[in-house]
C-alpha positions in Angstrom: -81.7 -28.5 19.9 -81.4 -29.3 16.3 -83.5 -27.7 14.0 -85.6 -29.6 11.6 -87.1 -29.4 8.0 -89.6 -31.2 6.8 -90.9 -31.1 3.2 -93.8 -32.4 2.1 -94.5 -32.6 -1.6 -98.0 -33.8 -3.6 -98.5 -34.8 -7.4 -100.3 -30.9 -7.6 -98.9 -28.9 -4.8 -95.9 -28.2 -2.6 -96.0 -27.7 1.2 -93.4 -27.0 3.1 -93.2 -26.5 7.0 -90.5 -25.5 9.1 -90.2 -26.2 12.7 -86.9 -24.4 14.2 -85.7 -24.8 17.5 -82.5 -22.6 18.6 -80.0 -20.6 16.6 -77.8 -23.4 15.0 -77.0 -22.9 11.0 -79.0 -24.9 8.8 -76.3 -26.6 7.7 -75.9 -28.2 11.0 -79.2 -29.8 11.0 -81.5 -32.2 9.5 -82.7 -31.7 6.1 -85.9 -34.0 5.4 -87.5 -34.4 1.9 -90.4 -36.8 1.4 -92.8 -37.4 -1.7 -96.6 -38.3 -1.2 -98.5 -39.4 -4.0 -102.6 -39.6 -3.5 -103.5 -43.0 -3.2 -106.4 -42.8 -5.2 -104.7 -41.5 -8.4 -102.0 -43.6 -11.1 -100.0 -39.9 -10.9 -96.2 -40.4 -10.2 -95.5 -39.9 -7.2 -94.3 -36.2 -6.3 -90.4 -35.6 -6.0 -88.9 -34.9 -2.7 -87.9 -31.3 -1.9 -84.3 -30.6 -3.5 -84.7 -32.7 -6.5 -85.9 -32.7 -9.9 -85.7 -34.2 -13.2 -87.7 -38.0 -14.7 -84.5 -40.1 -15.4 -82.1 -39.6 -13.8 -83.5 -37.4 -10.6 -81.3 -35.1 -9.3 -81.0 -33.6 -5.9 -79.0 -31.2 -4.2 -78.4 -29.8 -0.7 -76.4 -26.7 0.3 -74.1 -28.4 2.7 -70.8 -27.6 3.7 -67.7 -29.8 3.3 -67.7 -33.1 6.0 -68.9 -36.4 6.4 -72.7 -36.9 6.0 -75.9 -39.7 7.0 -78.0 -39.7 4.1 -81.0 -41.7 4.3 -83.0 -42.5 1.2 -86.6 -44.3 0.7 -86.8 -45.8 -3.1 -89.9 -47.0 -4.6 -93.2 -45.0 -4.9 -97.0 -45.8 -3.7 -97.9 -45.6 -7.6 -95.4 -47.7 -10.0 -93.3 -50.0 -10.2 -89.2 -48.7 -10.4 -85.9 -49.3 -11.6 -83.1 -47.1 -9.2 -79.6 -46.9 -8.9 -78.0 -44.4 -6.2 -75.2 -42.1 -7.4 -73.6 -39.1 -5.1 -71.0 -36.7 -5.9 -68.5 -37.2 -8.7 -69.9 -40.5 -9.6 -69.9 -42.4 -6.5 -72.0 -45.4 -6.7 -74.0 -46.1 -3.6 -77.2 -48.3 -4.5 -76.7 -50.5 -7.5 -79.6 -50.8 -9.9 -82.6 -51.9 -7.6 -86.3 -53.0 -8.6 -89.6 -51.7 -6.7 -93.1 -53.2 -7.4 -95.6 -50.6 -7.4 -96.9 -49.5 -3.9 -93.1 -51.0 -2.5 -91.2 -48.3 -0.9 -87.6 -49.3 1.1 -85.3 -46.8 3.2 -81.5 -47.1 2.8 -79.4 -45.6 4.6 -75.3 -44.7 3.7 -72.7 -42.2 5.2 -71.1 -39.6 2.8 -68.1 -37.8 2.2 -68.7 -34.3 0.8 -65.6 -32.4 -0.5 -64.6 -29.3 -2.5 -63.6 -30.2 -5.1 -66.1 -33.2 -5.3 -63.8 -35.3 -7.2 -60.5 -35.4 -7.6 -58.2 -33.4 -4.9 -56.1 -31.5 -7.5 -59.3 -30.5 -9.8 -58.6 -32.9 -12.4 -61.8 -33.1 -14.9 -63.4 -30.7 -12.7 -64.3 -29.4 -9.1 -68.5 -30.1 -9.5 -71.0 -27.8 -7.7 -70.2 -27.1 -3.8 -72.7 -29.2 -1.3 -74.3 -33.0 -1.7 -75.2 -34.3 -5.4 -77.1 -37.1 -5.4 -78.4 -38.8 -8.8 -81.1 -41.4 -9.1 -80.5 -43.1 -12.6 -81.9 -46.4 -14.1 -84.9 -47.3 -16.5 -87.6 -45.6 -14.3 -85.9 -44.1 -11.3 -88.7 -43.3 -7.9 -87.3 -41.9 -4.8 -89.7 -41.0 -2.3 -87.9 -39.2 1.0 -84.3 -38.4 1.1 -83.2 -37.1 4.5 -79.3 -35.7 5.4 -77.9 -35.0 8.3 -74.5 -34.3 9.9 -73.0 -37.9 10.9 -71.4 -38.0 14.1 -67.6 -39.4 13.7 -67.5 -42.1 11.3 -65.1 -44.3 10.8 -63.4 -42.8 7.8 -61.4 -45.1 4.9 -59.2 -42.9 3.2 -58.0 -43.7 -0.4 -54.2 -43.2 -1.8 -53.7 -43.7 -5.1 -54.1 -43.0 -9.0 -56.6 -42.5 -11.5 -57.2 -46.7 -11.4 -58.7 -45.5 -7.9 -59.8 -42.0 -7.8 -63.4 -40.6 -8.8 -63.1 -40.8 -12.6 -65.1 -37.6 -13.3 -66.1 -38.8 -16.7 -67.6 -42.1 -18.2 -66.8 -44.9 -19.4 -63.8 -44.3 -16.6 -64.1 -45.5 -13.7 -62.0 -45.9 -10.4 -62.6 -49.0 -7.8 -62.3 -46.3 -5.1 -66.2 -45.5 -6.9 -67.4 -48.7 -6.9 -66.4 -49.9 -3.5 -68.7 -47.3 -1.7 -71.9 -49.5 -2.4 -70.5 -52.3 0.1 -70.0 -50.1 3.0 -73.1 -49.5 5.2 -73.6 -46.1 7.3 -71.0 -45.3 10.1 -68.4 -46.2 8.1 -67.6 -43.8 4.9 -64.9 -43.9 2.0 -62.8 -40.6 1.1 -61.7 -40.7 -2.2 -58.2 -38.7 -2.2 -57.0 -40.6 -5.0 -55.7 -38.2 -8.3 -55.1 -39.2 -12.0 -51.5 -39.1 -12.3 -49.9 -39.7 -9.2 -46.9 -41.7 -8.2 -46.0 -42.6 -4.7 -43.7 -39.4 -4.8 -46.1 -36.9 -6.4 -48.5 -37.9 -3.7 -46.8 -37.4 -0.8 -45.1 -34.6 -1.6 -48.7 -32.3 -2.8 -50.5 -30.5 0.2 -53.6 -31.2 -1.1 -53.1 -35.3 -1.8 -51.2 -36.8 1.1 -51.0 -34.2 3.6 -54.5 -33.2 3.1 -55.2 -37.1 4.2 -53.1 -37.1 7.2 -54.4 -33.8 8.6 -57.9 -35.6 9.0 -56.7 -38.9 10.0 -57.9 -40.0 13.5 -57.5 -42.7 16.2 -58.8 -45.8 13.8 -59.2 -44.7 10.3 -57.7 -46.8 8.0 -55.8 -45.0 5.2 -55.5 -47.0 2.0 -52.8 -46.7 -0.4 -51.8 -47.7 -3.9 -49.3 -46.9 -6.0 -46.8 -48.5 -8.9 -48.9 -47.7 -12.1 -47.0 -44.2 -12.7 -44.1 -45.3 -10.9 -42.4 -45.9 -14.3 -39.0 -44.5 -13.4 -39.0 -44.9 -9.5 -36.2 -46.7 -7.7 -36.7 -49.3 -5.1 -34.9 -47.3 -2.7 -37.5 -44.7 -3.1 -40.1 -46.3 -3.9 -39.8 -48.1 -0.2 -39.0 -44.4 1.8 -42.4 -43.0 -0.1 -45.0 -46.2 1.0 -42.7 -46.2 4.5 -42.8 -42.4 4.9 -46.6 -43.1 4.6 -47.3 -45.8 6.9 -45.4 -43.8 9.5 -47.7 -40.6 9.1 -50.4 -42.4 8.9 -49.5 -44.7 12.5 -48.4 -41.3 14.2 -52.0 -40.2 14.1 -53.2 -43.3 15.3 -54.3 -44.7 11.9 -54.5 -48.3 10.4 -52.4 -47.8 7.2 -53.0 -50.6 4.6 -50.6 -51.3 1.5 -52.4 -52.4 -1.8 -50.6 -53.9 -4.3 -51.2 -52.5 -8.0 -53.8 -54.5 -10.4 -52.4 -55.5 -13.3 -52.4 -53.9 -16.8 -54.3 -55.9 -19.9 -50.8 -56.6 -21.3 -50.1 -60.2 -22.5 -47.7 -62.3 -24.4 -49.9 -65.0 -25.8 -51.6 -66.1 -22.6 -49.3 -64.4 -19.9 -49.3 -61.2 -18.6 -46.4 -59.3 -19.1 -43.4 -57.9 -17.1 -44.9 -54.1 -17.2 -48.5 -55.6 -17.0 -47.5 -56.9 -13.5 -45.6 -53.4 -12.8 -41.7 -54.2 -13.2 -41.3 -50.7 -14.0 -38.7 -49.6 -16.6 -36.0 -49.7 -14.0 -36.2 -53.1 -13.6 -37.6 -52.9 -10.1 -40.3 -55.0 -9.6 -42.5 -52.7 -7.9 -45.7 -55.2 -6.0 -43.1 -57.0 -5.0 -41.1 -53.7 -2.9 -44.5 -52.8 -1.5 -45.0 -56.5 0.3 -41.3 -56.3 1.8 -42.7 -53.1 2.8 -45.2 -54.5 4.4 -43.9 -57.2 6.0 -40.8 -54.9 7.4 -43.4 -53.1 9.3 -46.2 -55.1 10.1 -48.6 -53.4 7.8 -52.1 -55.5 6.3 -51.3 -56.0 2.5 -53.9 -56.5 0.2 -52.3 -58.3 -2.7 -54.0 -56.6 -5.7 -51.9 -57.4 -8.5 -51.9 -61.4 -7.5 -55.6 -61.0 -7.4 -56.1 -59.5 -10.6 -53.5 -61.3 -12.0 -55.8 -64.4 -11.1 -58.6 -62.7 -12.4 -57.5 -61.5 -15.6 -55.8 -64.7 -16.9 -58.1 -67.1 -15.7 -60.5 -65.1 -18.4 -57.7 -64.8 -21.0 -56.4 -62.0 -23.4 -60.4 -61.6 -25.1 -62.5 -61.6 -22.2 -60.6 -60.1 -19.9 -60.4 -56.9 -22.3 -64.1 -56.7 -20.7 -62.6 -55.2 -17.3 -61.1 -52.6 -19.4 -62.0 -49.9 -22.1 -62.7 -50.9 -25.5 -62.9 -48.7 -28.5 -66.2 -50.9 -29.8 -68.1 -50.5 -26.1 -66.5 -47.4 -24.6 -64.9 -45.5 -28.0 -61.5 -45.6 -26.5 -59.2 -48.8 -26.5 -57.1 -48.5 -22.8 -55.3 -51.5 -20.9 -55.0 -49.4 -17.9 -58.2 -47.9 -16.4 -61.4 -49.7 -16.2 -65.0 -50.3 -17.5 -67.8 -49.8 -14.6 -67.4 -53.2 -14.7 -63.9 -53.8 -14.8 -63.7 -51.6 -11.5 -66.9 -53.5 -9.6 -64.5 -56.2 -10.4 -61.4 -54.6 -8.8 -63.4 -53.2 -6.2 -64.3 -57.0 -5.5 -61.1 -58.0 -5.0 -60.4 -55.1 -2.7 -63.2 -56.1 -0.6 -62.1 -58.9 -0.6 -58.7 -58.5 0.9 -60.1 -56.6 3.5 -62.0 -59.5 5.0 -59.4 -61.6 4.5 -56.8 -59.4 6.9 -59.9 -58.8 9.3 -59.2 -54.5 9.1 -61.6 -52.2 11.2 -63.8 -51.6 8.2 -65.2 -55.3 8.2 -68.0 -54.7 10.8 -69.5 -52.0 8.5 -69.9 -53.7 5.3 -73.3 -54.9 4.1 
């Protein structure tokens, strides 16, 4: 049998009882934390065991590297409660969400833990080995978290660039980080993305591309996106890298899914420009290549880059500089990468598409 650990924590004490059947690692088993608060009493309530902090809570569990159910209940028995869910390197899984005093709600997600946490390569750093999970927001209450080994999730694997990856620092921020709050447990996103990458430099690096198809199995869908730092990539090669991809990816039994590039914040009066829409310096118009990809083989395309193309000049040059970084809001003026908001944008979009081509992730999105 499983062993299990349950923690039960008070505003003035800690308690914690173990009940352990068999031999198997604690890593392999359940790990339950719950906070109690005495109904009697205004005290906050008492922090689950594994966490600590006011705002934001953190919590941490000595797991190894796989694919987890984490199960959280937010609210508390004594006040009212503002939460948002964050795990790993900035993975959002619960946007911001209010309690009422005495209001407690279980949600439940499935979780991809990796070292390095973030990025494949290391980029901006490798984090702490295990689960991270943050509670931010004006007065963050969390009162259980439980994690436990899931059982063969549907995985979505991410391809792509630093428009996609887990942006390590703020105010970046990839859509592959904002897309995990629309996918409910049994289903989990793995962020292989890097900062940097072209549809080359990606295949080619054991720990990108390889490191994706090693895991894939029957029905995983493997995401990929490329163009943005595919400045000085021919069409010819371009079209062996996303082909050389999709066939990988099919030989392990995969769903391989080409998504266009989203468009730079680039604009001649009120049109977006040739390199804004990714006609590289080549000439080769590179969103373009990847849909006669797709169509050559039969693989789902999400159209980003008509998408955000929609999006960003419906809104025109002033607003749409919202989706992006700007030196007055984030300190740093950048047409490329997004806001948080820009990327819950993109994210939207990308969602979007996958309902539209009916993939194998639709079932599992909230």
């Amino acid at each position: 049998m499983v062993p299990t650990i349950r923690t039960t924590a008070t505003p003035t004490t800690n308690r914690t009882v173990f009940r352990t059947f068999g031999a198997l690692v604690l890593s392999l088993g359940t790990l339950t934390a719950t906070g109690r608060a005495h109904a009697a009493t205004a005290s906050p309530q008492a922090l689950p065991a594994g966490c600590s902090g006011t705002s934001p809570i953190t919590c941490h569990y000595a797991v190894a590297p796989g694919d987890y159910d984490v199960t959280v209940s937010i609210g508390s028995t004594a006040s009212a409660g503002s939460t948002a869910m964050w795990v790993e390197a900035r993975r959002l899984m619960l946007d911001t969400t209010k309690t009422a005093a005495g209001t407690v709600t279980q949600y439940s997600f499935t979780v991809d833990v990796r070292q390095p946490e973030g990025e494949p390569t290391g980029e901006g750093g490798t984090g702490t080995p295990g689960l991270d999970i943050r509670f931010t927001g004006s007065a963050p209450r969390v009162a259980a978290v439980s994690v436990k080994p899931a059982s063969r999730p549907l995985v979505a694997y991410l391809a792509g660039d630093s428009t996609v990856c887990d942006q390590p620092t703020a105010p970046y921020t990839g859509w592959g980080q904002m897309i995990t709050t629309a996918v409910g447990p049994g289903a989990v996103v793995a962020n292989y993305a890097d900062a940097g990458e072209s549809s080359g430099s990606f295949l080619s690096n054991p720990v990108l591309f390889p490191a994706i198809v090693s895991k894939v199995k029957s029905g995983d869908l493997v995401f990929i996106q490329f163009g943005h730092n595919d400045k000085t990539t021919t069409a010819s090669a371009y079209k062996s890298h996303l082909t050389t991809m999709v066939n990988e990816v099919r030989a392990k039994g995969g769903v391989p899914v080409l998504v266009t590039p989203m468009v730079r914040h680039l604009f001649n009066g009120n049109q977006l420009t040739p390199t804004a829409m990714h006609v590289n310096s080549l000439g080769v118009d590179l969103p373009a290549q990847m849909r006669a990809v797709g169509g050559s083989l039969h693989v789902p395309v999400i159209d980003l880059t008509a998408k955000s193309a929609a999006l960003v000049t419906s809104l025109g040059p002033t607003a749409s500089a919202a989706l992006y970084l700007r030196a007055s809001v984030d300190g740093v003026t950048d047409n490329t990468h997004f806001s948080q908001y820009g990327a819950t944008k993109m994210a939207g979009l990308v969602l979007q598409g996958i309902r539209e081509q009916h993939l194998p992730l639709v079932p599992y999105l909230r």
